[in-house]
C-alpha positions in Angstrom: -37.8 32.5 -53.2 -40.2 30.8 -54.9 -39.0 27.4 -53.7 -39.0 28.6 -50.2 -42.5 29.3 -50.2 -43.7 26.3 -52.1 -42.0 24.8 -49.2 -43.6 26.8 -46.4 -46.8 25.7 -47.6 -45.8 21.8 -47.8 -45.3 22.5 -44.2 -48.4 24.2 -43.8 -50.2 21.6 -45.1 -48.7 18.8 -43.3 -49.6 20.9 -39.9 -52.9 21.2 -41.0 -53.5 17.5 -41.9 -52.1 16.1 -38.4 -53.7 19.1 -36.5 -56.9 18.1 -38.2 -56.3 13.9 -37.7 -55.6 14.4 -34.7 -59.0 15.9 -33.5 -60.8 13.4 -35.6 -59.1 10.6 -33.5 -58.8 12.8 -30.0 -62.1 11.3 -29.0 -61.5 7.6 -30.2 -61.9 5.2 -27.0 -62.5 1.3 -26.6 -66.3 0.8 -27.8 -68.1 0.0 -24.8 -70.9 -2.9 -25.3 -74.1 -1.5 -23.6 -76.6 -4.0 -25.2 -78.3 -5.9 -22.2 -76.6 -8.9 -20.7 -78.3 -12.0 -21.4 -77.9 -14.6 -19.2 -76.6 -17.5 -21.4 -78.8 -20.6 -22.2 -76.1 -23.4 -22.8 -73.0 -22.5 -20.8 -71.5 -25.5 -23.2 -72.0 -23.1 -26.8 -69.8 -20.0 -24.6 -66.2 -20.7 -26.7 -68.3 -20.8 -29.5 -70.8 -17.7 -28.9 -67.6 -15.6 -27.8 -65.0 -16.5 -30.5 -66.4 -14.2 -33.3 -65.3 -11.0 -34.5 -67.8 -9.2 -32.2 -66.2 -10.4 -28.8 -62.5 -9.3 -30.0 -61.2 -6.3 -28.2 -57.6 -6.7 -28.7 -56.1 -5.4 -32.1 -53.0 -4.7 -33.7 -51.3 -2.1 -34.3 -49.6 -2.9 -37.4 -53.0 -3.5 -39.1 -53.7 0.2 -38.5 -52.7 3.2 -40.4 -49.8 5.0 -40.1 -51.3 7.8 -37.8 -52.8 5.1 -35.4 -49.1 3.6 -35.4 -47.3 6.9 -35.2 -49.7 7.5 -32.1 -49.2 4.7 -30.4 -45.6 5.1 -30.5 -46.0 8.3 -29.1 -48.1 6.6 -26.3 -45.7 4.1 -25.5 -42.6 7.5 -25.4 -44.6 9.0 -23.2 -45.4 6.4 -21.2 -41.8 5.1 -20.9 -40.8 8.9 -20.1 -43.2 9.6 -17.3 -43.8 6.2 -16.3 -47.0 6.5 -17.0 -49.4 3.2 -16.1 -52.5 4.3 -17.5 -53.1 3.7 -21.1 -56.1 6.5 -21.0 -53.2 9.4 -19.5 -50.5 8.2 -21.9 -53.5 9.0 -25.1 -54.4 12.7 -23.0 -51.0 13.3 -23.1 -50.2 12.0 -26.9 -53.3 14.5 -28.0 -52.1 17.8 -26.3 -48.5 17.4 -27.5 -50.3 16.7 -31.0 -52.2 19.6 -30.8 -49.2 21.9 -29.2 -46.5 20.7 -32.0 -49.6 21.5 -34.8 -50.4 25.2 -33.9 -46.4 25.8 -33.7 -46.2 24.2 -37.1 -49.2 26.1 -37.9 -47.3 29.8 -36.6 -44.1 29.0 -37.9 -45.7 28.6 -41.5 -47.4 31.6 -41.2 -44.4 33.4 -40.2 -41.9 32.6 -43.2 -44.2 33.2 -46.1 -44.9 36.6 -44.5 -41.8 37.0 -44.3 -41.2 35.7 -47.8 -43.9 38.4 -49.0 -42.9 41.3 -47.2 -39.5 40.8 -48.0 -40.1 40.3 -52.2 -38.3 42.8 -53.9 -38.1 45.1 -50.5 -41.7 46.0 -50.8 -45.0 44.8 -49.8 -46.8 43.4 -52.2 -50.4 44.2 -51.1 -50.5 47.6 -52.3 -48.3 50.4 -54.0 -48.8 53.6 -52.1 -46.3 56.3 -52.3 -46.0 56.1 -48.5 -43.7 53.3 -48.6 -40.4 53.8 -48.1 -39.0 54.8 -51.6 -36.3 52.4 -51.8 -34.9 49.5 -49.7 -31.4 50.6 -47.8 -28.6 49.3 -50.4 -24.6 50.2 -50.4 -26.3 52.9 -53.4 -28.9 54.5 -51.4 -26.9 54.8 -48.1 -24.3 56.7 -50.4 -26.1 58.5 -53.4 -23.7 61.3 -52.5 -20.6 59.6 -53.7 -22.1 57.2 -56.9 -21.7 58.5 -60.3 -25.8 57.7 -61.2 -25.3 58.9 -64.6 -22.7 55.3 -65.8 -25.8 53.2 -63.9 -28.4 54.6 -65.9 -26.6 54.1 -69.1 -25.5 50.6 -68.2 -29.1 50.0 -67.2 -30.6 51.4 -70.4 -28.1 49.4 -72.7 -29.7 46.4 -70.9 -33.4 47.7 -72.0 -33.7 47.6 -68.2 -35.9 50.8 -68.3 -37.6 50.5 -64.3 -34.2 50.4 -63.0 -32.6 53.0 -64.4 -36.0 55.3 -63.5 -34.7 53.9 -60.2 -31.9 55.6 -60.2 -33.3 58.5 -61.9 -34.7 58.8 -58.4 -32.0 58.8 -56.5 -30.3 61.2 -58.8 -32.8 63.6 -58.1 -33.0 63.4 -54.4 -28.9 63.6 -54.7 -29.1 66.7 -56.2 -32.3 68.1 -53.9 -30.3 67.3 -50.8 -27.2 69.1 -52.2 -29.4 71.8 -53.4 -30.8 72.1 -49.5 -34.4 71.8 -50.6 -34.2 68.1 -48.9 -32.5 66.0 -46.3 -32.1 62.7 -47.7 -32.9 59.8 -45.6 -33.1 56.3 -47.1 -36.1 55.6 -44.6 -38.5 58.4 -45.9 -41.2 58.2 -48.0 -41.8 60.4 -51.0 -44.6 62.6 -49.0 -41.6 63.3 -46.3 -39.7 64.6 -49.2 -42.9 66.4 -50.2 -43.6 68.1 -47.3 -40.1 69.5 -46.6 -40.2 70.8 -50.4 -41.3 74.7 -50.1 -41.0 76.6 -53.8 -44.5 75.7 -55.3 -42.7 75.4 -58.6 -40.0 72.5 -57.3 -42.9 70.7 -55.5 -44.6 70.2 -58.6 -42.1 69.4 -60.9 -41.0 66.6 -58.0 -44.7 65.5 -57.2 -45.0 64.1 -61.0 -41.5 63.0 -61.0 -42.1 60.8 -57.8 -45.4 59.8 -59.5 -43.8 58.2 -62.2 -41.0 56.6 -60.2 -44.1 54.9 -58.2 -45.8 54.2 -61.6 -42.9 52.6 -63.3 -40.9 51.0 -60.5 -43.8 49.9 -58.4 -46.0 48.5 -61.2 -45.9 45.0 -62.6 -45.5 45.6 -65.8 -42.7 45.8 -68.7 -41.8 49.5 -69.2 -41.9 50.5 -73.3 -39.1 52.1 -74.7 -41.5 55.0 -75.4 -43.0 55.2 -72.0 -39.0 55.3 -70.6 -38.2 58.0 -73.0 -41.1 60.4 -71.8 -40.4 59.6 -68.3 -36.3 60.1 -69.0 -37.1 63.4 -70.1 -39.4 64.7 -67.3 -36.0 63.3 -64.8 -33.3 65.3 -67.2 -35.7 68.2 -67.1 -36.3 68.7 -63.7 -32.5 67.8 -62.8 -31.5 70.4 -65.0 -33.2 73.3 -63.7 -31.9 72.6 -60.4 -28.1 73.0 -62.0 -29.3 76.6 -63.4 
């Protein structure tokens, strides 16, 4: 992931730069000699006046950089394509399909890393309310009624992985809510839909700290302590046991 944005922003970069060179060189035209014309003195001295560096209008191409050559090729496409005579109409043309293929560059950039963000871990990364939706739909989440949470949560814990098996302390709970009929499980709500559908004062509140630390824990960018897992562990096997009783 972190390749493909490093890349993104190559490209972003590279859109801005001929977006921006492009501009700079939008306006270059032939400089135009408005000094007053003198009349010449010794018509003999005119090869000599004329052949300095002053009176040369022609250059080269290949002595320019490789943004004045990469231009000029475009000129001469263009030209070639729309049979095009005028040198000035080849250059508009060359300029607006600069500046067309550098603000599609430009959107195309902007699209993948927001993409790439939006799509990190299934959550956005600008903010961890409890609004979100609490979990990204997975094979486990679209069938919580059928998986055994209990062997995850042990395999997770003999990794030390402590946020994901509060993950699917979650998901046990909500399991065991919906099949309780206190809940109707839906992979797309957020933990204040659960909330609001929850009506014993005494369930809400047990469920309102228990969604706090799943938010706390999985959300937050930290490492999770073996001691903060255990106090959270036993708030979940708490509250999961009362609903058994």
């Amino acid at each position: 992931m972190h390749k493909k944005l490093f890349l993104h922003i190559i490209l972003f970069l590279i859109g801005i730069t001929a977006f921006a060179n492009n501009n700079k060189l939008a306006n270059d035209t032939l400089a135009v000699d408005t000094s007053t014309v003198l009349k010449p003195k010794n018509i003999a001295n005119l090869n000599e006046i004329y052949n300095t560096d002053d009176f040369v209008y022609e250059h080269n191409v290949d002595n320019t950089g490789w943004w004045m050559r990469f231009k000029q090729w475009l000129n001469d496409f263009f030209k070639d394509l729309f049979n095009i005579t005028s040198q000035g109409q080849a250059s508009k043309a060359t300029d607006i399909a600069i500046n067309i293929a550098g603000v599609i560059i430009f959107l195309l950039v902007i699209y993948f890393i927001f993409k790439a963000i939006i799509n990190k871990e299934g959550k956005w990364v600008f903010g961890k309310s409890s609004d979100k939706s609490i979990i990204p739909v997975t094979d486990i989440e679209t069938n919580i009624h059928v998986t055994d949470f209990k062997a995850l949560i042990d395999e997770a814990e003999s990794n030390n992985n402590y946020r994901l098996a509060i993950r699917f302390y979650y998901l046990w709970l909500l399991k065991q809510l919906t099949q309780a009929e206190i809940i109707e499980y839906d992979a797309e709500k957020t933990n204040s839909d659960y909330q609001n559908e929850i009506t014993k004062t005494n369930i809400k509140k047990e469920f309102t700290y228990t969604s706090y630390l799943y938010n706390y824990i999985w959300y937050g960018e930290f490492n999770v302590t073996a001691t903060e897992f255990d106090q959270a562990k036993l708030a979940f096997t708490n509250f999961l046991n009362s609903l058994k009783a």
